[in-house]
N, C-alpha and C positions, 0 to 999 in steps of 0.2 A: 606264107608260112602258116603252117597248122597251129593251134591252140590246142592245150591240155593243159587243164584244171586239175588240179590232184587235192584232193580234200582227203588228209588221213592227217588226224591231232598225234602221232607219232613222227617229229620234225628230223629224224634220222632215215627214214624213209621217205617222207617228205624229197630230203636235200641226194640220198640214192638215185630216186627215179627220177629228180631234175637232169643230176649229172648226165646219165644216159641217155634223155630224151635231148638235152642239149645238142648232146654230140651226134645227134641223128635229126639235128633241125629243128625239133620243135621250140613252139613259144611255150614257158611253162608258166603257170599259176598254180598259186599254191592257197589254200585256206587247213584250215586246223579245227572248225568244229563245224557243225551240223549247218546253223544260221550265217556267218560270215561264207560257206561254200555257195549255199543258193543266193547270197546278194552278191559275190562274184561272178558266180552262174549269169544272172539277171541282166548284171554290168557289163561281162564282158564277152558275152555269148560264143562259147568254145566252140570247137569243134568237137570236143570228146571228154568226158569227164573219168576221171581216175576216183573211186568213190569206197571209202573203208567204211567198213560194217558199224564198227565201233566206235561211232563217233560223243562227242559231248554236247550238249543242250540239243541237240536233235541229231537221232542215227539216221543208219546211211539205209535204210528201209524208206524210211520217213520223206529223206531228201530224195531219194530215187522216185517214191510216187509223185513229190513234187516237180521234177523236174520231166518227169511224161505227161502230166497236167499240162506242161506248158509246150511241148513239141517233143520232138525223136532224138535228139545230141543223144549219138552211142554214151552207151556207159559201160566201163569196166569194174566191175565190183572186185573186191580184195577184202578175205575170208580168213580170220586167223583159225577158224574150225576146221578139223582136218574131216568131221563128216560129210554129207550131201544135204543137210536140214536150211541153213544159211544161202547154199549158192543154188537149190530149187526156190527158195521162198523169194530172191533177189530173181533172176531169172523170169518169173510169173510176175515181180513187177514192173518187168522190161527192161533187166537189166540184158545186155548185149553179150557179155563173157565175166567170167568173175579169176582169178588169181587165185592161191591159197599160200597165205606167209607162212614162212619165211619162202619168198622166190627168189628166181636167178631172173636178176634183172634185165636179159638180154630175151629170155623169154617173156617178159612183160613187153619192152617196148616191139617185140616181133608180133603179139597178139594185138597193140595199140596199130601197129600197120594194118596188117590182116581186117581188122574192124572200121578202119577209113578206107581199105582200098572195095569192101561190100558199100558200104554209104553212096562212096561217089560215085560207084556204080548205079548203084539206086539213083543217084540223083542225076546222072548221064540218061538213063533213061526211065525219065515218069510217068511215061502213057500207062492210063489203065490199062491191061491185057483181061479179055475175055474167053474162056473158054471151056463152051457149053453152058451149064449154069453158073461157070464157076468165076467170078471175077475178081482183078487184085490190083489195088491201087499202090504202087511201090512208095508212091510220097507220104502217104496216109499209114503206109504200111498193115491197111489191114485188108482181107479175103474174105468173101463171103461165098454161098451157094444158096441162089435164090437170094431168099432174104435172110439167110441164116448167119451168123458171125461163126465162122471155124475158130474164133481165141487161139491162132498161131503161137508158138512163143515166139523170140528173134529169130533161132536158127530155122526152125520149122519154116517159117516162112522165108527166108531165104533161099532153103533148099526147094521149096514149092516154086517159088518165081523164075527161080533159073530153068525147071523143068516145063513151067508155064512159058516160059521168052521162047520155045523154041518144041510145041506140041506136039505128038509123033517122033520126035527126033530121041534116037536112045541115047542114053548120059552112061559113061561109067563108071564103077563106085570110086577111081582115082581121080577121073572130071570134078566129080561132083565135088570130092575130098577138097580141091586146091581150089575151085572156084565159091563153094560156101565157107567152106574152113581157111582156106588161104595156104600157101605151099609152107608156112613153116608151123601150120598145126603139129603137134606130135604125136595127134588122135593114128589109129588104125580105120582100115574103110569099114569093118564093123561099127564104126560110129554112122555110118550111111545109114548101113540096114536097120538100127534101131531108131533114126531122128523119122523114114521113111514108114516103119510101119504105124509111126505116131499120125506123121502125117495123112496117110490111107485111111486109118481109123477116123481120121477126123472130116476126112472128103466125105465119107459116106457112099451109100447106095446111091444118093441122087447126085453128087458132082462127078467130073470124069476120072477114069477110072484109070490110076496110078499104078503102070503095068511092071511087075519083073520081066525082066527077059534074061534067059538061063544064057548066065557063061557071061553076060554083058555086063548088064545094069539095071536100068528104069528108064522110063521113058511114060510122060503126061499122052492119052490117049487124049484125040478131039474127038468131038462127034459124028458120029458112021466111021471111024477108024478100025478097022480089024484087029478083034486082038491079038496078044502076044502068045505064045506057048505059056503056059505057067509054067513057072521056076522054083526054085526053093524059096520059100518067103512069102509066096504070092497071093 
């Protein structure tokens, strides 16, 4: 049975996202401020942490760096801002997907699947994979080229690893969609093209070279691989 930790001092949502996660099996935890979530955290080592912005004696900025100090337990962040200033600044500190309340809670516990069923794929398989300069430790979860850190974010490098597991081989933007986002994202595959040209820009000249293929998708070039036609995007 899975763990989820829910730390949000609002015990209406709190006792919401139990109900639901209940009924779909998980074991829940519940904390209400800043300090009592990361000594649950500590205590009862989740599998996934349900983590609100706005928290008391310490916010969920605070507890999110603390809790990557200490290992990778996904995290879902939950943003009562209906801008993007809150769930970019959560995101770059490793948060894994963030929420925006008021939600529908059938899409929270569909995004809480989605984000364990990338994990334990990760953790099914933790070989480093190398290729070319480029190398990516899925347990560590971080990529370099050479000796350089590419600072992935979560999805970034997900979409990189899946492209990395299987080099040459083209991905299409509905592949990619269900296998980094998971089939009950509500993203469009325009969400591909924009995480991918992230990730291009961040490979650089010297890693290998993250190709469009027109009409398909992408697909990780190895080295001496020929390349593709370029495409839109490319």
């Amino acid at each position: 049975m899975k763990r989820v930790l829910v730390i949000d001092d609002e015990r209406n949502i709190v006792d919401l996202v139990r109900l639901y996660l209940d009924k779909e099996g998980f074991a829940v935890l519940a904390a209400h401020d800043g300090p009592s979530g990361l000594e649950m955290y500590a205590r009862h080592a989740p599998d996934l942490v349900i983590l609100d912005l706005m928290l008391p004696g310490l916010d969920g900025f605070e507890v999110c760096r603390a809790i990557r100090r200490k290992g990778t337990t996904p995290i879902l962040m939950l943003t009562a801002r209906t801008d993007d200033v809150d769930a970019v600044v959560g995101l770059e500190l490793g948060a894994d997907d963030y929420v925006t309340k008021p939600f529908n809670p059938r899409i929270l516990v569909a995004r809480v699947k989605a984000i364990l069923r990338r994990a334990d794929a990760v953790d099914a398989g933790d070989a480093p994979i190398v290729v070319g300069a480029l190398r990516i430790d899925p347990r560590r979860r971080w990529a370099v080229v050479g000796q350089r850190d590419l600072g992935l974010r979560p999805r970034e490098f997900d979409l990189l690893l899946a492209l990395a597991r299987d080099p040459g081989v083209v991905h299409s933007r509905d592949a990619l969609l269900e296998n980094v986002w998971g089939t009950d994202f509500p993203g469009e595959t325009r969400t591909v093209d924009v995480h991918v040209a992230e990730v291009r820009k961040k490979l650089g000249d010297d890693g290998p070279h993250l190709e469009t293929v027109r009409g398909v998708g992408y697909r990780l070039a190895p080295p001496g691989h020929e390349a593709a036609p370029p495409g839109p995007g490319a």
